[in-house]
Residue, then its C-alpha position, 0 to 999 in steps of 0.5 A: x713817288x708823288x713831288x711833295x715826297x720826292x721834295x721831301x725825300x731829297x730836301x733831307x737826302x741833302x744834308x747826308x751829302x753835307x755830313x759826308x763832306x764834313x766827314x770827307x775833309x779831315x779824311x783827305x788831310x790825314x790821307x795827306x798827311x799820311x803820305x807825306x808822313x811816308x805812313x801811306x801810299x797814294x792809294x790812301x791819300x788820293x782817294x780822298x780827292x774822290x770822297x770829297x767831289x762825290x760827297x759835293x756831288x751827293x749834296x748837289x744831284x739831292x739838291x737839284x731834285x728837290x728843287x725840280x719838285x718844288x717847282x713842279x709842286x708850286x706849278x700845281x699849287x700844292x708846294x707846302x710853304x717851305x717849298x714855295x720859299x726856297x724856290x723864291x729864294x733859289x729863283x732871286x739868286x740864281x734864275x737862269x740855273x733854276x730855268x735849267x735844273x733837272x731832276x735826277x733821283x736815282x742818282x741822288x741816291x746812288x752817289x750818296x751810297x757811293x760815298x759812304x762805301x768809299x769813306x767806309x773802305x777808307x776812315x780804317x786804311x787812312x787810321x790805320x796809317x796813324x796807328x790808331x787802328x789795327x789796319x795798314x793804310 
């Protein structure tokens, strides 16, 4: 995949790792919920601790890809604007971690896959405890 893809790829792969954290909150807190409820165990409840972390960490690996390709990009005087802007942006906040970011594409990918495997094993147990579907938490 050539950078202008990859930054365009990843820019979008981010707001995937966005949504699965929004998704991931209310499904620890009725995770929570059901196990102080006495509706679940643990093994509802706590896993949503993971959703959490790796939703942030999908949004974190796409996002340091795709800043990694818009420096390459802009390097080599081919970054569309929108590219050259959040690199100009992330470089007045935070330059020391922008010198140290890498690109890690695989796993941009990966954990995001991950992510939704787990949300999808755990939105019908955590309703399930709720009684809003027909599966036991």
């Amino acid at each position: 995949m050539n950078e202008r893809a990859s930054w365009t790829t990843f820019s979008r792969l981010r707001w995937l790792g966005v949504i699965l954290f929004g998704l991931a909150i209310p499904l620890f807190a009725m995770g929570l919920g059901a196990l102080v409820a006495g509706r679940a165990g643990i093994g509802t409840a706590l896993p949503g601790v993971a959703a959490m972390g790796l939703s942030l960490g999908a949004f974190g690996t796409a996002n340091d890809t795709a800043l990694a390709a818009a420096r390459s990009l802009v390097r080599s005087g081919q970054a569309p604007p929108e590219a050259a802007l959040e690199l100009d942006t992330e470089a007045a906040r935070r330059p020391a971690r922008l010198a140290t970011l890498h690109a890690s594409p695989k796993a941009a990918v990966i954990i995001p896959v991950l992510v939704v495997a787990l949300q999808a094993y755990l939105w019908p147990k955590v309703l399930g405890a709720w009684g809003l579907v027909g599966v036991a938490g």
